[in-house]
C-alpha positions, -999 to +999 in steps of 0.1 A: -510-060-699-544-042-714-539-007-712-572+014-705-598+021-680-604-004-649-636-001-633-628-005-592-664+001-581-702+008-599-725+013-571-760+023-579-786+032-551-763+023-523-773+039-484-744+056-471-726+044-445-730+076-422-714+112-425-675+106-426-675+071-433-657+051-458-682+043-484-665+016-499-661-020-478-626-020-487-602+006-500-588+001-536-558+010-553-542+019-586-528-013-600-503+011-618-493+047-619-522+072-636-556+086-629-586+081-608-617+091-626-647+092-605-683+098-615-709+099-581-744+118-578-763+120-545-797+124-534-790+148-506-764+180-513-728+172-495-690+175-497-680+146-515-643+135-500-616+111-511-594+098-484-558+083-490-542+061-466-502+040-465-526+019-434-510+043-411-519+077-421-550+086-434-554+121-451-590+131-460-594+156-493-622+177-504-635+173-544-653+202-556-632+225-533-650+215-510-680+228-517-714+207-511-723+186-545-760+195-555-787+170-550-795+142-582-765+161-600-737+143-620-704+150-612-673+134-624-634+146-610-604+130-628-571+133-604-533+119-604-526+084-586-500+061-576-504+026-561-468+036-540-453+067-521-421+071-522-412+101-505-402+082-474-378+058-494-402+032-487-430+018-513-463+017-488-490+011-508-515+033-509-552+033-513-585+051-513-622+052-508-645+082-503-667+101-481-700+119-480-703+145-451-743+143-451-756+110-448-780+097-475-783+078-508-752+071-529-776+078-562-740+067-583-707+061-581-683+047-607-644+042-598-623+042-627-585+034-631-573+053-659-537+036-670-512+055-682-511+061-722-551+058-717-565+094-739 
C-alpha cells in the first residue's frame, strides 16, 4: 500500500448545512491508524467542531479550544486517529465529519489522511 497523504474531502465554496450540522454527506474514516489533517476557512467567524461517532455514540469536540475561527482566515489542525476503538474489546469503527456553530459559507475545507511513517 502507498503510504502518504489521502485527501477524504476538498470542498470549496460549499453553504453550510446549518449551526451544528454535519458538514460532510457522509462521515469518513481513517483507512489506517495516523493523523487527520484538516485545513477549513469560513466566511463568517465560528467554533469549528469535529465530531467522532462508533454509530452509537457521537462525541462532539472543539478545534481552536473552542474559540470562534476568524472570518476569510486559514486554519489548518493536525490530530491523532484510528479507523477502530478498542477500549471496549470490540473494533467499532469509527468516523468523523465536522461542524460549524454559525451558519454560513464553508470558504475551504481539505480532509487529509496522514498514514503512518508519512513526515
Amino acid at each position: 500500500m502507498n503510504k502518504g497523504l489521502i485527501t477524504h474531502a476538498s470542498i470549496f465554496n460549499l453553504a453550510a448545512p446549518g449551526a451544528n450540522t454535519d458538514i460532510l454527506s457522509s462521515s469518513i474514516t481513517l483507512k489506517e491508524g495516523g493523523a487527520w489533517r484538516v485545513t477549513v476557512a469560513l466566511t463568517t467567524a465560528s467554533v469549528f467542531n469535529v465530531t467522532y461517532t462508533d454509530g452509537t455514540t457521537t462525541h462532539i469536540f472543539g478545534l481552536n479550544s473552542s474559540i470562534a475561527l476568524q472570518a476569510a482566515d486559514l486554519y489548518t489542525f493536525t490530530f491523532a486517529g484510528s479507523p477502530i476503538e478498542t477500549n471496549s474489546g470490540s473494533t467499532n469503527t469509527l468516523s468523523i465529519n465536522f461542524q460549524v456553530e454559525t451558519d454560513s459559507v464553508i470558504e475551504l475545507l481539505v480532509i487529509e489522511e496522514v498514514q503512518l511513517g508519512t513526515v
